[in-house]
C-alpha positions in Angstrom: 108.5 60.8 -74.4 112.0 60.1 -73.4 113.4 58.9 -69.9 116.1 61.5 -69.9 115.4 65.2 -69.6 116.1 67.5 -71.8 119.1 70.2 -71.2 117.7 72.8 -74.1 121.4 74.0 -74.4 121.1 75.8 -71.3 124.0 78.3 -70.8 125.7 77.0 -67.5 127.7 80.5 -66.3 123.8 82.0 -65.3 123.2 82.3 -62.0 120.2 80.2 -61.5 117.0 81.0 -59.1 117.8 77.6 -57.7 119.9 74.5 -59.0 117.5 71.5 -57.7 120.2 68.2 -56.6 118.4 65.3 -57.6 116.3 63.6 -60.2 113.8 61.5 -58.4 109.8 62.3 -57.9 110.8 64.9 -55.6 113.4 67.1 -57.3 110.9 67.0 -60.3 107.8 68.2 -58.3 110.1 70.8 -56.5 111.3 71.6 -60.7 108.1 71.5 -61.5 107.1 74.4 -58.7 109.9 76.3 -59.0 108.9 76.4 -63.1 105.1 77.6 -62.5 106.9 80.2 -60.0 109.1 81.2 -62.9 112.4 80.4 -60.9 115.4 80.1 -63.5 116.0 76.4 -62.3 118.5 73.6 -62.9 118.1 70.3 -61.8 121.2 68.2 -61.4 121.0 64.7 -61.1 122.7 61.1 -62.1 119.5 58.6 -62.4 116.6 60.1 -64.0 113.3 58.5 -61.7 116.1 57.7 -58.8 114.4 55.0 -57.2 111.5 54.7 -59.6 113.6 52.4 -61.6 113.9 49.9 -59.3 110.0 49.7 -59.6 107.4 47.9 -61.7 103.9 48.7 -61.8 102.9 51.9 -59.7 99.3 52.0 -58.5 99.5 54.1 -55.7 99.5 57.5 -56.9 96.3 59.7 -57.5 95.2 59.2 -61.4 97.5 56.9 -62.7 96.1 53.6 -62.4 98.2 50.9 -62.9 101.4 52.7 -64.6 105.0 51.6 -65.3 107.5 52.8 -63.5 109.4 54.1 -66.7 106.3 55.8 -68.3 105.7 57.6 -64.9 109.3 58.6 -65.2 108.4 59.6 -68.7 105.2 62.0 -67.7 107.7 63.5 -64.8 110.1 64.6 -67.5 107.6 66.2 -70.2 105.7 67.9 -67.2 109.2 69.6 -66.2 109.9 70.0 -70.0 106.4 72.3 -70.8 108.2 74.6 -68.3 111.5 74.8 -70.4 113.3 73.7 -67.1 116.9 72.3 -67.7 117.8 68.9 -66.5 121.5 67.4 -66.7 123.2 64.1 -65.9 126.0 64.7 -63.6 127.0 64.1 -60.4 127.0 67.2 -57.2 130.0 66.8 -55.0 129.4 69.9 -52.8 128.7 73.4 -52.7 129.9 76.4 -50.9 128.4 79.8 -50.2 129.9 83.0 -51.3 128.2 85.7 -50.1 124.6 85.6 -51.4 125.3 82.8 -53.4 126.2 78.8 -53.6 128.4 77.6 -56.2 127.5 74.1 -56.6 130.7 72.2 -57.4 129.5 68.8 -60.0 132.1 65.9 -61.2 131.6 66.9 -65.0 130.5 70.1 -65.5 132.8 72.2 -63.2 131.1 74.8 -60.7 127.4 76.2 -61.2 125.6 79.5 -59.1 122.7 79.6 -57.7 120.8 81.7 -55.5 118.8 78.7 -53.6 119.6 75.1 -53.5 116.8 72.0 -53.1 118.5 69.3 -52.2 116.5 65.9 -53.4 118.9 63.2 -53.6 117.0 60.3 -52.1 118.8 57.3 -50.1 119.8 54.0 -51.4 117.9 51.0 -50.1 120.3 48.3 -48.8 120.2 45.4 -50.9 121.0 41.7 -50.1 123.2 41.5 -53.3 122.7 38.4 -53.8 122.4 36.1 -57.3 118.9 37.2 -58.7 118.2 40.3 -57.2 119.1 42.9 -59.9 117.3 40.4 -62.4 114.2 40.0 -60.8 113.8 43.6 -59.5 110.6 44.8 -60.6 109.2 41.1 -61.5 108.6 39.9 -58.1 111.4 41.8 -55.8 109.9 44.4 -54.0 111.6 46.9 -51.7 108.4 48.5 -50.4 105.8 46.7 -49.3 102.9 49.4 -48.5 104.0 49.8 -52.8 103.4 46.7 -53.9 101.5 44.5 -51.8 98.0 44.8 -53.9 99.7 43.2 -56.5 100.4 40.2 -54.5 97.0 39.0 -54.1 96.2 35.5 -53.4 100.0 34.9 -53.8 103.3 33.4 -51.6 105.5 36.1 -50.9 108.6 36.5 -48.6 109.5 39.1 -46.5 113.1 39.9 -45.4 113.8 41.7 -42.5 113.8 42.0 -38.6 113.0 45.8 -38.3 109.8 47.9 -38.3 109.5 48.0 -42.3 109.5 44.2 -42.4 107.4 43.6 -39.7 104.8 46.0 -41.1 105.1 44.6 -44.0 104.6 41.5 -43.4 101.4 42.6 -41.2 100.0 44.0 -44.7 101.5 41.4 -46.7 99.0 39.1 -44.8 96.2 40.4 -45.8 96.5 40.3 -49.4 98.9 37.0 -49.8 97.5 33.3 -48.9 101.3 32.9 -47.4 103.9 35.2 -46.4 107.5 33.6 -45.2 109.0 36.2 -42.6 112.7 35.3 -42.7 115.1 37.0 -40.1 119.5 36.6 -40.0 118.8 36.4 -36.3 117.1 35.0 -33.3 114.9 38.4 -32.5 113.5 40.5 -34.2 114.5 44.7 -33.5 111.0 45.7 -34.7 108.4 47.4 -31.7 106.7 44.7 -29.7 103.3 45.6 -31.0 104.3 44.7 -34.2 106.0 41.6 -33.7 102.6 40.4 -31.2 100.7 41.4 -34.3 102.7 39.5 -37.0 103.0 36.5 -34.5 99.2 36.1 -34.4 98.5 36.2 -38.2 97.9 32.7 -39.4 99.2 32.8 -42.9 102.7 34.0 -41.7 105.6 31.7 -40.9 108.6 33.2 -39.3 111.7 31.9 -40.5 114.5 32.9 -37.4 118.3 32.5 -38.0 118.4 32.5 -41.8 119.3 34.0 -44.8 118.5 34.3 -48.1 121.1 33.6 -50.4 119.7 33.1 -54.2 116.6 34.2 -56.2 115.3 32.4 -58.8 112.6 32.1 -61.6 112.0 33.0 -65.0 110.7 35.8 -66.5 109.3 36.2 -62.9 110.3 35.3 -59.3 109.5 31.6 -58.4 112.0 30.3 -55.6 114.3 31.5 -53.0 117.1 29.7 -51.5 117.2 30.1 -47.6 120.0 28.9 -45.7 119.9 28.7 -41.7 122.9 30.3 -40.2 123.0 27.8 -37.6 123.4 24.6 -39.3 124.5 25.5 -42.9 121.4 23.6 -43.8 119.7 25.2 -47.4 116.6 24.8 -48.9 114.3 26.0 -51.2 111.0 27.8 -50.8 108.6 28.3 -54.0 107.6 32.0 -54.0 105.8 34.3 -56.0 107.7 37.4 -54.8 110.3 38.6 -52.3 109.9 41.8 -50.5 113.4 43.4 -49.2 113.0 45.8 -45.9 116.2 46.0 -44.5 116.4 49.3 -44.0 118.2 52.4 -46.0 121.4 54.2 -46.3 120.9 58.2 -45.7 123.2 60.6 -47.4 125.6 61.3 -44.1 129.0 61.8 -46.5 126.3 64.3 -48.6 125.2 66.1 -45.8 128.6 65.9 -43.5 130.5 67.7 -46.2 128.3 70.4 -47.1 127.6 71.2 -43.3 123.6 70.1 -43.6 122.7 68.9 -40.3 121.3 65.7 -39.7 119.3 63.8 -37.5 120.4 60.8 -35.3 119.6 58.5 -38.0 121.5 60.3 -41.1 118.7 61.8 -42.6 118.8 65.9 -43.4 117.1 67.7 -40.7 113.9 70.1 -41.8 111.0 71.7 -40.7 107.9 72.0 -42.4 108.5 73.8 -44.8 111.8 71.9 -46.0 113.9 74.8 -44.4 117.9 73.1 -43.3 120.1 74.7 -41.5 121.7 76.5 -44.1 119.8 79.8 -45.1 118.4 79.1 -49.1 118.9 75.8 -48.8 115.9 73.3 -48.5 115.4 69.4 -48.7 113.0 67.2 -50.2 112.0 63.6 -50.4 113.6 60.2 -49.0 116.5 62.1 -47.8 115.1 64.2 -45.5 114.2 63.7 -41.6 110.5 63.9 -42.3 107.7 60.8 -42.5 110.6 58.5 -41.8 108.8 55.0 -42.2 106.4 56.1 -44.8 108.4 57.1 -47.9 106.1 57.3 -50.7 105.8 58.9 -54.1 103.3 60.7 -53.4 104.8 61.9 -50.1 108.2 63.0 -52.3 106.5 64.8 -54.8 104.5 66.5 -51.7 108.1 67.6 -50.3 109.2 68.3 -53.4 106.7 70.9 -54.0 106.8 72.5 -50.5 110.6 73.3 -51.1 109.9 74.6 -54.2 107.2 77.3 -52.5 110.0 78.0 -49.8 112.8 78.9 -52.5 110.3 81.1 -53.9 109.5 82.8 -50.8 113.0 83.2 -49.6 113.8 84.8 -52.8 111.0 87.2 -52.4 111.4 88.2 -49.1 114.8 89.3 -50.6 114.1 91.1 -53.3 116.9 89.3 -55.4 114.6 87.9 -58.2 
């Protein structure tokens, strides 16, 4: 099994059922759908797995106990692939509507039609960028903590972060970690008071105010931080096992601003329950969207995913344009 999708040669002037925009866990559960409701389907997207590579071991998700990141990436690919549904590397810069149809215009293969859109396209999690982080990603820096805390047992971790994510994090942190460093770039913390009360009164936490972290470091795994205190310059170094990164996301405004989705007051694409945007025959699934903001799970993209997927179909019924 490969990590990139297969295209099987598919003839790009069709108009397609729907073209899905996307290649995380929830444009492959909404391609997966759309397949078992024999949609012709296309799904467009630049990083097969989207934020599934930035991962390690998975062990929250029903069944697979314990997996890799890549060979869960693998399984989404074959699953889509038993259902002879198209997948290509590109990049979606917009789409219009012409009369009962969107052309959706991509960087490298020039305009594609479609009767439906699903728009799947994630967020990007903001990162510190700073020396060590791309290297240790997956072996000991974590951006999700409800993710990854189990695997953290009995261990030092550090959490960075001064918002509800972090807090929370830290909270669960706590109970699986013998000592979690809560380190903040300023004096308060913008999380709800409940949380920071609750965080405050665990005894394995130490809240680290005014500071930074500017290096990771380790070997084949994560073993120190650098923190320096913005106050006084002063650095030092903290031995860790892992370094969990929740400082927030950054929602697809430019996405959705140019294609005329409308958003929340946060960035994210506005839906209902049933993944339904603004735009009629277009729908949205996953991280990108305006739903479970705080919770974004794989579990709860694939859920999406597959909702969409049900709402393209319908739409198309209640048509008659299958």
């Amino acid at each position: 099994m490969s990590l990139l999708p297969k295209s099987f040669n598919v003839d790009l002037n069709q108009i397609f059922d729907t073209v899905i925009i996307g290649l995380g866990p929830a444009a492959y559960s909404a391609a997966l759908y759309t397949g078992r409701y024999m949609l012709k389907t296309l799904v467009i997207g630049e990083t097969p797995g989207g934020q599934l590579t930035e991962a390690g071991e998975v062990d929250d998700y029903l069944g697979l106990i314990g997996v890799q990141a890549q060979d869960m990436i693998k399984l989404f690919n074959a699953h889509i692939e038993k259902y002879n549904i198209p997948a290509i590397i590109d990049t979606v810069e917009s789409f219009r509507r012409e009369g009962d149809i969107y052309v959706v215009k991509t960087k490298r293969k020039g305009e594609i039609k479609a009767r439906t859109v699903i728009v799947a396209i994630g967020v990007k999690r903001r990162k510190l960028n700073v020396p060590g982080e791309d290297k240790f990603t997956g072996r000991g820096v974590s951006y999700c903590s409800v993710c990854d805390a189990p695997l953290f047992k009995n261990r030092v971790v550090a959490v960075v972060g001064g918002g509800d994510s972090a807090l929370e994090g830290a909270e669960l942190l706590s109970r699986y970690a013998t000592k979690v460093y809560l380190i903040h770039r300023r004096d308060q913390f913008r999380a709800q008071p409940v949380y920071v009360d609750t965080v405050k009164a665990k005894p394995n936490v130490e809240i680290i105010l005014n500071s930074t972290v500017t290096e990771i470091k380790g070997d084949k795994l994560v073993r120190q931080i650098t923190v320096k205190n913005l106050k006084t310059g002063e650095t030092k170094d903290v031995d860790v096992n892992g370094i969990f990164i929740e400082i927030g996301f950054e929602p697809p405004v430019e996405f959705a601003k140019v294609n005329s989705l409308e958003t929340d007051q946060n960035g994210y694409i506005k839906v209902d329950e049933w993944g339904r945007t603004n735009l009629p025959g277009v729908f949205a699934a996953g991280d990108c969207t305006s739903t479970w903001l705080g919770f974004r799970q794989v579990v709860t993209a694939v859920a999406q995913g597959a909702v969409a997927a049900r709402s393209a179909y319908t739409y198309l019924n209640e048509r008659k344009v299958r």
